[in-house]
Structure formats: structure tokens, C-alpha cells
C-alpha positions in Angstrom: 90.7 -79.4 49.8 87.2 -76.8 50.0 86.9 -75.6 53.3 83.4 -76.0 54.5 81.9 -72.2 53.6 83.8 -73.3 49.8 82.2 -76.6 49.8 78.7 -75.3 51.0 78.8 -72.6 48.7 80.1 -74.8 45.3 76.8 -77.2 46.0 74.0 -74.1 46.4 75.5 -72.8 42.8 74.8 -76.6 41.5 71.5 -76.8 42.8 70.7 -73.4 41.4 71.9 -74.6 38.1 70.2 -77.8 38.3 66.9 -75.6 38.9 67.7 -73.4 35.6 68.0 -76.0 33.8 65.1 -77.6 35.1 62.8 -74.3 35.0 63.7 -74.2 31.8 63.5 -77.4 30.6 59.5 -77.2 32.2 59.0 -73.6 30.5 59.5 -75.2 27.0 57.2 -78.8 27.8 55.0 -76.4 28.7 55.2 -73.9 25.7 55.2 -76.3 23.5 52.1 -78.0 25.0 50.5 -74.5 25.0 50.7 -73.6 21.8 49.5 -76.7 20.7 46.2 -75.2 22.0 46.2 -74.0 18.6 47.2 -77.1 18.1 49.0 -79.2 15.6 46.3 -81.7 14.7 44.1 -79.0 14.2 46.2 -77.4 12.0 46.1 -76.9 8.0 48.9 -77.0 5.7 48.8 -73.9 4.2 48.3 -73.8 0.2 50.2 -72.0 -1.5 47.7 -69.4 -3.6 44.7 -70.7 -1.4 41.4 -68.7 -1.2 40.7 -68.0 2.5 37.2 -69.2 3.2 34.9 -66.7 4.0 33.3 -66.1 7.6 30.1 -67.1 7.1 26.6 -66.8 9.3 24.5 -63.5 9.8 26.5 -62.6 12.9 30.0 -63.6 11.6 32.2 -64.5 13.6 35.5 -63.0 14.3 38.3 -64.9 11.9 41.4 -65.2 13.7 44.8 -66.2 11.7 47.0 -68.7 13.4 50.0 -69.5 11.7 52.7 -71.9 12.7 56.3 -73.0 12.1 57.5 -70.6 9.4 59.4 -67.8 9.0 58.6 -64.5 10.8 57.6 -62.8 7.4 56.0 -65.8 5.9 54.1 -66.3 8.6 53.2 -62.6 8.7 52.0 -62.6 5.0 50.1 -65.9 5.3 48.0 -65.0 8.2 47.2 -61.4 6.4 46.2 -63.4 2.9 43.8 -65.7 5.0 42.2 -62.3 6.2 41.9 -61.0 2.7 45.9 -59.6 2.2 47.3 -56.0 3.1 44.7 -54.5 0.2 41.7 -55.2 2.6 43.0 -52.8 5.2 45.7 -50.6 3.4 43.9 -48.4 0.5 46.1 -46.2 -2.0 47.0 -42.9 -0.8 46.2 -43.8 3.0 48.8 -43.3 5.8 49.5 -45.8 7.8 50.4 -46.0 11.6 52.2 -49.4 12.7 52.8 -49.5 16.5 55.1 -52.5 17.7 56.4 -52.8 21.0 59.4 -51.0 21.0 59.4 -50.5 25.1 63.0 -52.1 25.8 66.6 -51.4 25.0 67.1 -55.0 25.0 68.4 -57.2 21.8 65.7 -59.1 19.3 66.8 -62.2 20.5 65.3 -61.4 24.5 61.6 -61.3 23.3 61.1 -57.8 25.1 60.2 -55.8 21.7 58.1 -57.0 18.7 60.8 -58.9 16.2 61.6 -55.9 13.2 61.7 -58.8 10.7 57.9 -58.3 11.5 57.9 -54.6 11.3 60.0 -54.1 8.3 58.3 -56.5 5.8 54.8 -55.0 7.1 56.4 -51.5 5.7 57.1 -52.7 2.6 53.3 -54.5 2.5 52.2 -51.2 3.5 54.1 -49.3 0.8 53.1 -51.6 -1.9 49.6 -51.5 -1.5 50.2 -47.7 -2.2 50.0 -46.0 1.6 51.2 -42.1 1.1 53.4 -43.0 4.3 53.7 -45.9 6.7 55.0 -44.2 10.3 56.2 -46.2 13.1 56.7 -45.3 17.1 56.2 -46.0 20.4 56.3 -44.1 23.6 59.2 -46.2 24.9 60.2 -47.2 28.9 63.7 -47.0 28.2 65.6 -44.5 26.7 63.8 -44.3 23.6 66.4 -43.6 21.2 68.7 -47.0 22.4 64.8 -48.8 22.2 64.9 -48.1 18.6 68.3 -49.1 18.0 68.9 -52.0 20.1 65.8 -53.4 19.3 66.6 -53.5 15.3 63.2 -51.8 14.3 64.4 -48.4 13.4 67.3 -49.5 10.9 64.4 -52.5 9.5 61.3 -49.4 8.9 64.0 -46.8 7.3 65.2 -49.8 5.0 61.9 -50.7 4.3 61.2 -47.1 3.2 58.7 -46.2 6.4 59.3 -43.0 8.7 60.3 -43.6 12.5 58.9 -41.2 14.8 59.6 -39.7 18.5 57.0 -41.4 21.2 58.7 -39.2 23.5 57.7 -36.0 22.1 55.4 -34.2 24.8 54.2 -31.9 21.5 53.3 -34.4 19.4 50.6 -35.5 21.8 46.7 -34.3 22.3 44.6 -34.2 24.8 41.1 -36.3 24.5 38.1 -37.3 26.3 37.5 -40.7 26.4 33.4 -40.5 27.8 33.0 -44.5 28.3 36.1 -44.8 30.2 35.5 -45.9 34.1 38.8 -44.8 35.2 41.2 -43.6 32.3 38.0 -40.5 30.8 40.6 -38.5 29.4 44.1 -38.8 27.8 47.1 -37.3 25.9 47.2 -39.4 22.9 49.9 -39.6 19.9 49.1 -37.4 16.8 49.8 -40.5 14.6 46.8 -42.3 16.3 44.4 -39.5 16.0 44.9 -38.8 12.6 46.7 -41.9 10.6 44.1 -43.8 8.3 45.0 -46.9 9.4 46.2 -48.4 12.5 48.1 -51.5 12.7 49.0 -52.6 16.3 52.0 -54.9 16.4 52.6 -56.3 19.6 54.9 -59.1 20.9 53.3 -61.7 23.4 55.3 -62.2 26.5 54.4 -62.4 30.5 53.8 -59.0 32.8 54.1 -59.2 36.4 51.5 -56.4 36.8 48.9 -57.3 34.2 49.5 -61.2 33.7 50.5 -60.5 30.3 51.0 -58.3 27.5 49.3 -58.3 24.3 47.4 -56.4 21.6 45.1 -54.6 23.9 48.0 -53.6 26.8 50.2 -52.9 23.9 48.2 -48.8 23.3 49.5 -48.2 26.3 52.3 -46.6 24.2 50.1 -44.2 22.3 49.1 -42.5 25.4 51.8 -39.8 26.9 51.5 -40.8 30.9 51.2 -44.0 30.7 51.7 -44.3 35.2 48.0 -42.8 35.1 47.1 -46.5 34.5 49.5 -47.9 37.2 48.1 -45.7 39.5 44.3 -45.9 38.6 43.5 -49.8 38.2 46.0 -51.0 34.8 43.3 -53.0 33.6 40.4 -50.9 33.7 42.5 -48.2 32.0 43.8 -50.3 29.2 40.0 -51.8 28.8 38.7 -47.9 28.6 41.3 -46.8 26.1 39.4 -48.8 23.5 36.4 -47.2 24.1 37.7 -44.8 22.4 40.1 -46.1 20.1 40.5 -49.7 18.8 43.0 -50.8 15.7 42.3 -51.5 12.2 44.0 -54.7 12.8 46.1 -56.3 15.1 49.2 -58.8 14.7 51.1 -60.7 17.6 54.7 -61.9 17.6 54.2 -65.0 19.0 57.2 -66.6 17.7 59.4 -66.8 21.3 56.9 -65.5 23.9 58.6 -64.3 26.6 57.2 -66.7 30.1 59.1 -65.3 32.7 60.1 -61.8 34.0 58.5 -59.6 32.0 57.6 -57.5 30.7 61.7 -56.5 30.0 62.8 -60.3 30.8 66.1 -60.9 32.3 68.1 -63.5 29.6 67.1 -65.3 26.6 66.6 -67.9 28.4 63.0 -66.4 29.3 61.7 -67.3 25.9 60.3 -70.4 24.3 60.1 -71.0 20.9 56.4 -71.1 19.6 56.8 -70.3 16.0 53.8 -68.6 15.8 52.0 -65.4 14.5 48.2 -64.6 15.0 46.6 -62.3 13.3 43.1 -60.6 13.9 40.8 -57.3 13.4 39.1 -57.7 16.9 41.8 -57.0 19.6 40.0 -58.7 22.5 39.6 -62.2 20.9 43.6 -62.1 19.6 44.6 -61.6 23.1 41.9 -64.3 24.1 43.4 -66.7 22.3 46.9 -65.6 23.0 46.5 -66.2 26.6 46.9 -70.4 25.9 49.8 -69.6 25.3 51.0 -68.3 28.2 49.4 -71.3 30.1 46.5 -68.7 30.9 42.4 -68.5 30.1 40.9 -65.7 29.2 39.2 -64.9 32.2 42.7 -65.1 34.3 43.7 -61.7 32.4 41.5 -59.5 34.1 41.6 -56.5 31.5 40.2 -58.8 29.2 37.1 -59.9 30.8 36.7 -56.0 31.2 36.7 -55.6 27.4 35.1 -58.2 26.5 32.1 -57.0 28.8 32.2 -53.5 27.6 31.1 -54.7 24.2 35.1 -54.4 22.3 35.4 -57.6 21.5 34.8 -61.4 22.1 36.9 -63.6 24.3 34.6 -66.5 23.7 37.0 -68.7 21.9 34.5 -70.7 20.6 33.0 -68.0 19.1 36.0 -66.9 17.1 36.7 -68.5 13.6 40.4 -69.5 14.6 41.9 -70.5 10.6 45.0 -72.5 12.0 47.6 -72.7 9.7 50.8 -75.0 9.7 53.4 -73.8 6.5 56.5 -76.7 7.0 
């Protein structure tokens, strides 16, 4: 028979179980609820060939892609064809800057990084709209050579013909003044950001214990060399200032697992729900907007991007964004 410490022991490791499984059980009734915020009834069947309708009014709004249950990459191209396809932001001869989150040396399957099924098919887009070169980094928190290994986006953007480059290269990075910035007013930022044509911020959604969340806008803090300076001097006044200075050509989220629980690096893959969704948007404070719902979040509860949103970057006005929901299955 279990002695009494045995027996006392055996019944906290069931209840813990029992609270797993129930924790989890509540994070994806509650995902799934939450991302029908975006939700299902609302939703489109996508067309296949479809004309995206035009935004329309003398202030038009911002359009927003929101694309459910398909693949990754189908998902990816459909929300880029309802915003005009890769030709409306990638010209011949441009090169092209694509920054996903590659911050953890954690597997694909853990939500941490942006998915490289993502990444590598928006190389080849890239490349077949004619960009001169499609680069890809990220100024990593792990070791940043296992980042881009375990994470599968190195091996997708050299098989997809794009260039991987060092975020952890001190040289590679320039000093700038950012004048609107309340707290972050200057900077070290990546050469590839300064002087790419285009800039395509890739970010995965998931939960932050510091910032609520991370999305498109807390996503450049990987462009910037000393990234503690924000830590240290309000995070979400710095990240709002940043885009003072520099905001993406366009922005796509991962939103196909979020990541709801210990993030921003997550602990299992049990931290993610499955969402099966991508959104896709030029104005970086009304993607994360919307991405908030998500999370279980609104707007306002993410404090970096009522900051933006009030310094003019964006709108986080959901009813002022032209949200085109699509559902492809």
C-alpha cells in the first residue's frame, strides 16, 4: 500500500493534471470563440480568381485581410490578392526585406517564431514579382544561429532562393535619430531596414507577459541593436516611437496557432490554439488592433497601441478598418 506522503503526493499530480487538461480545454473554447470575432458568419467564401473590392470613400479606410481555415501559404496568398497581390508592393528590381520572428530556438510546432511555410512561399512571391534580392533576419534572443535552424526559416528562405542574414552583427547596424520619439529618440538600426525597398514585417501572434502581447508593431523590436533600452525606458512607449520613424510596407501575422500562455518563448505546445488564421494589412496599428480579439484582449488593453494609435501611426478603431473576412474550406 502508498504510505501517506506516496498517497498525498499521487492525488496533487492528478489534480494538477486534471487542471492541464482543463486550462487547456478552456484555452481552446476560448480561442475558438475569439477568433470568431472575425467571425465565421461574417465570413466570405473566398472565390477563386475574385476581384478584391476596392476601399472606397474620400478618407478610405484601412483594408484589412482576414483569412480563415486554409493552409498557411494559401492563406498567405489569398489575403495578399484581396490587397491587390505581391505586384502592389514588390516592383521589379526592388530588394526586399522580410522580418519574421525568428527570436526562439524553439520548434515550429511551439508558436514562438513566425511558421517558415509563411516565410518561404513569401520569398518565392517576392522573387517572382522580380525583387533584385529578398533578405531575411532578425536580431534574435536566443543564440541566433540555433533560432534560424530550429525554427525551420533559414533552410525554407535559402530553398526559396532569398539570402539569410546575421541580426547579431554589431557592424551591420546604424545609428539614427528618431526626433518624435518620447522615450526611444535615437537608435542602432539594421542596414537592411534603412536601406531595403520594401519592408515586409512578418510576425507571429502569441501572448507577452511584459507587453500583453506580441504582434506587428512589437515585432521591430528586432531591427534595433539594444533592444533592453526599451525594457528599461517604458516597452511600450519605445515600440510606439520606433514607428515614428519607421513603419512597414506591409505587415502579415501568423495567426494560425497563437500562442495564449507563457510567452513570449512558451513552455510546450500545449500553449497554442489552433486559429487557422492569417491577417494581412498595410497599417500596422489596425492589424494588431484587430489581432488583439484574439488573444481575448481590446485594443485599448495593449497599451503600446493606444500609444500609436494617438501618435497619428495608425487606427485601432476597428470599426474604422475595412476587415475583408475570408473563409477558403
Amino acid at each position: 500500500m502508498l504510505g501517506t506522503t506516496a498517497r498525498t503526493n499521487a492525488r496533487q499530480q492528478l489534480r494538477s493534471q486534471v487542471r492541464m487538461k482543463t486550462s487547456r480545454r478552456d484555452f481552446l473554447k476560448t480561442g475558438l470563440a475569439l477568433a470568431a470575432t472575425l467571425s465565421a458568419a461574417r465570413y466570405t467564401r473566398a472565390q477563386a480568381g475574385a476581384t478584391p473590392a476596392p476601399a472606397s470613400g474620400p478618407a478610405a479606410r484601412p483594408v484589412l485581410a482576414a483569412v480563415r481555415d486554409g493552409s498557411r501559404t494559401a492563406m498567405l496568398e489569398r489575403a495578399l490578392a484581396e490587397l491587390g497581390g505581391i505586384g502592389a508592393f514588390v516592383q521589379p528590381g526592388q530588394s526586399v526585406l522580410i522580418k519574421p520572428n525568428i527570436g526562439w530556438d524553439v520548434a515550429p510546432e511551439r508558436g514562438a517564431n513566425t511558421h517558415p511555410e509563411i516565410v518561404g512561399r513569401l520569398v518565392v512571391l517576392c522573387r517572382e514579382a522580380g525583387a533584385k534580392s529578398v533578405s531575411v533576419f532578425d536580431h534574435t534572443c536566443d543564440q541566433w544561429q540555433r533560432c534560424y535552424a530550429t525554427s525551420g526559416i533559414e533552410q525554407a528562405v535559402k530553398d526559396a532562393g532569398g539570402i539569410v542574414v546575421s541580426g547579431d552583427d554589431h557592424n551591420l547596424y546604424r545609428s539614427v535619430a528618431i526626433p518624435r520619439g518620447v522615450k526611444l529618440q535615437s537608435a542602432e538600426v539594421h542596414q537592411l531596414v534603412l536601406d531595403s525597398d520594401v519592408f515586409i514585417n512578418v510576425p507571429v501572434l502569441k501572448h507577452h507577459s511584459g507587453s500583453l502581447m506580441t504582434g506587428a508593431m512589437k515585432n521591430l523590436m528586432g531591427v534595433v541593436w539594444d533592444r533592453r533600452f526599451y525594457h528599461r525606458n517604458d516597452l511600450h512607449q519605445c515600440i510606439a516611437d520606433f514607428l515614428t520613424f519607421k513603419r512597414p510596407t506591409l505587415n502579415i501575422m501568423d495567426a494560425f496557432h497563437p500562442m495564449v500562455r507563457n510567452g513570449p518563448r512558451g513552455r510546450a505546445a500545449e500553449d497554442v490554439v489552433p486559429m487557422n488564421s492569417l491577417l494581412a494589412c498595410t497599417d500596422i496599428v489596425a492589424i494588431d488592433a484587430a489581432a488583439t480579439r484574439f488573444l481575448g484582449h481590446e485594443p485599448s488593453a495593449v497599451r503600446h497601441i493606444s500609444l500609436a494609435a494617438a501618435l497619428g501611426l495608425g487606427t485601432m478603431d476597428l470599426n474604422a478598418i475595412d476587415i475583408r473576412r475570408l473563409k477558403l474550406t
